[in-house]
N, C-alpha and C positions, 0 to 999 in steps of 0.2 A: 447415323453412325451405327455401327455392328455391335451388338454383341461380342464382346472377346474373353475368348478364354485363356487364361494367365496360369503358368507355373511358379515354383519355387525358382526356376532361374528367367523367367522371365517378367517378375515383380515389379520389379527395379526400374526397368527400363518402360514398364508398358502403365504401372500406377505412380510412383515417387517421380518422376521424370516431368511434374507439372500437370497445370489445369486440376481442373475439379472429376473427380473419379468415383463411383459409386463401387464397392466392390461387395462381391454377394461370395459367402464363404459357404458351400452345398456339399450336399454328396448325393449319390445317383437312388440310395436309400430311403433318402430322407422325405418324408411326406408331404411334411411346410413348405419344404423347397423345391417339391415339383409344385405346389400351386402359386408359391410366388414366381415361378418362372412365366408363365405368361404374362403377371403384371408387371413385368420390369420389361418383356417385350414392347408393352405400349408405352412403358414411358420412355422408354429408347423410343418409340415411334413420334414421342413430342414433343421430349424435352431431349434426344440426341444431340442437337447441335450445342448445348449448353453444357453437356455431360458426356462423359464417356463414363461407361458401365461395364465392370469386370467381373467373372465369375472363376473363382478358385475350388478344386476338388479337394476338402479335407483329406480325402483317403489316399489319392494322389501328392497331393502339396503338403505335408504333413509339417515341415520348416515353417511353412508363409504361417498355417494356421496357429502353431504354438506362439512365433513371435508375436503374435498379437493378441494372443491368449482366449484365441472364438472355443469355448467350451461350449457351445450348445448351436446347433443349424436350423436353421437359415442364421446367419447371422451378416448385418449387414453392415460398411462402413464408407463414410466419408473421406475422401482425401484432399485435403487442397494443398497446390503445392510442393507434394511430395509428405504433408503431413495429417494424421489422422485426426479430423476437428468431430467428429459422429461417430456413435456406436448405437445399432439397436440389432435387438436377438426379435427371434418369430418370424412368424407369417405377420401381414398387414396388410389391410386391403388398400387399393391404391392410393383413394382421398387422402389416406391417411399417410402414405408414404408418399406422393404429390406434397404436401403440407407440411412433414417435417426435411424435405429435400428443396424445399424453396427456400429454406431457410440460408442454403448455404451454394447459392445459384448466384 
């Protein structure tokens, strides 16, 4: 599955709308979040079928990010459901985001 990139009006429909959702809160500035961008490519390349993976532009999406209160990027969250069960800030290398993303697979 792709990579998607989500708005403020398109949240709703594309993460709360069911299944399991990884959503990566970025901006185009941000250092962490261009280096975890290719580790979330692979694991869209492994674990896609089990996850859908979304990317929100702070700078852009300014709604999506306060409602969830992401003060600091990369910051990343779990959805299941429609509901947030994971929060983690930073970079992480993948083993590490592999391992805490199994958890909720």
């Amino acid at each position: 599955m792709a990579i998607v990139d989500v708005t403020d009006q398109t949240f709703a429909s594309e993460v709360e709308s069911g299944g399991t959702v990884l959503v990566d809160f970025w901006a185009p500035w941000c250092g962490p979040c261009k280096m975890i961008a290719p580790v979330l490519e692979e694991v869209d390349g492994e674990i896609g079928d089990k996850l859908k993976i979304a990317k929100v532009n702070v700078d852009n999406n300014p709604e999506t990010a306060s409602r969830f209160g992401v003060m600091s990027i990369p910051t990343l969250m779990v959805f299941k459901n429609g509901e947030m069960v994971a929060k983690m800030s930073g970079y992480q290398p993948k083993e590490q985001l592999m391992q805490w993303l199994n958890q909720y697979l």
